[in-house]
VOGU-3710 file (C-alpha; in Angstrom, 3 decimals, decimal comma):
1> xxxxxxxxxx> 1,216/-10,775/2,766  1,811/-11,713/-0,539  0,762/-15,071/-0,363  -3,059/-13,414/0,127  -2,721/-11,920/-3,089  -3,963/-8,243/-2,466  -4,755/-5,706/-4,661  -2,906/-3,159/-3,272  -0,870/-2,051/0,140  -1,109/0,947/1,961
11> xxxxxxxxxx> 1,719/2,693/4,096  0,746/5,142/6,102  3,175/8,185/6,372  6,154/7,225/8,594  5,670/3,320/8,309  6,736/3,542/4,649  8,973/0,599/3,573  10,644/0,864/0,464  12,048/-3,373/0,436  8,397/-4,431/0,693
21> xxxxxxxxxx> 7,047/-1,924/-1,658  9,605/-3,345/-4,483  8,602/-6,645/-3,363  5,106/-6,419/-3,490  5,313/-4,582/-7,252  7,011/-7,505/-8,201  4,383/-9,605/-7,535  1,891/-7,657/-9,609  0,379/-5,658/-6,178  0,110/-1,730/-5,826
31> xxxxxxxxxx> 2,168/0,338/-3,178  0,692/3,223/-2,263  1,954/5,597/0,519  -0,878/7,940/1,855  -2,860/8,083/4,625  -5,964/6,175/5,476  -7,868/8,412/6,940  -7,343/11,162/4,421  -7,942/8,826/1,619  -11,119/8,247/3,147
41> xxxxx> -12,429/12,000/3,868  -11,944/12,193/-0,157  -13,972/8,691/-0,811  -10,328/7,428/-2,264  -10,280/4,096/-0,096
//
């Protein structure tokens, strides 16, 4: 996952994952835990 250089993750609520999340802000890419489909409904995606 890192090696395709995303801008940023999203975990949706109950498949958070804290070890990744450090990882990924490590290498420079976002972590954000909220939910897709809300995110969506409030043109946040």
């Amino acid at each position: 996952m890192i090696a395709a250089e995303p801008r940023r993750v999203i975990f949706n609520p109950g498949a958070e994952n804290p070890g990744l999340m450090e990882r990924l802000e490590a290498n420079g890419i976002k972590g954000v835990t909220a939910c897709t489909l809300v995110m969506l409904s409030l043109g946040n995606f």
